[in-house]
N, C-alpha and C positions, 0 to 999 in steps of 0.2 A: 825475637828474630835473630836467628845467628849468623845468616850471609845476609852480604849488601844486595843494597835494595830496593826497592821502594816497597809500603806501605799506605795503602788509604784505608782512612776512618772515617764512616760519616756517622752525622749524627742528626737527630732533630732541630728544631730551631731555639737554640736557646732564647734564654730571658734575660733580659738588663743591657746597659748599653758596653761593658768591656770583654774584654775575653780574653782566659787565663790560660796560658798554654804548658802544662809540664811535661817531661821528659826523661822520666828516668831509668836508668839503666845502673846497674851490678859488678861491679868489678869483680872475680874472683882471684885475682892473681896480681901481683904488684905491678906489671910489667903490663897489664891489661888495661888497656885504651877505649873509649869509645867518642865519634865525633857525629855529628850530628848539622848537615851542612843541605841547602836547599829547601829548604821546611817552607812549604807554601800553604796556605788558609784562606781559603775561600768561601766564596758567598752568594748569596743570592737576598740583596738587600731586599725587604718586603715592608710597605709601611700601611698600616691601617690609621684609617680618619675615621673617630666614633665626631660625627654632627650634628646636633638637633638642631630644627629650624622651629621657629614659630613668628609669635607677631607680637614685635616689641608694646609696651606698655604705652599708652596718650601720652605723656610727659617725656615719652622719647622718641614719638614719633615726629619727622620732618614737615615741617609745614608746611 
């Protein structure tokens, strides 16, 4: 992207619990800068319960 800007990416739902964010960009020229300021990352928290139910074992159930 060569003007300022904004930029969105979305993506599917990753997997695991961190999230690695890179960033890079190419200088061609010595005098050539890039800054990267505002970067927001959002979410849409989602949690699944796997539960099985059944019926505990005599020796643990309450009297």
């Amino acid at each position: 992207m060569r003007s300022a800007g904004g930029l969105t990416a979305d993506r599917g739902a990753p997997s695991g619990s961190t999230l690695q964010l890179i960033i890079r960009a190419k200088a061609t020229a010595t005098s050539e800068f890039y800054y990267f300021d505002n970067v927001k990352v959002a979410g849409v928290v989602q949690s699944t319960v796997n539960a099985v139910a059944g019926t505990p074992p005599p020796a643990l159930r309450p009297l």
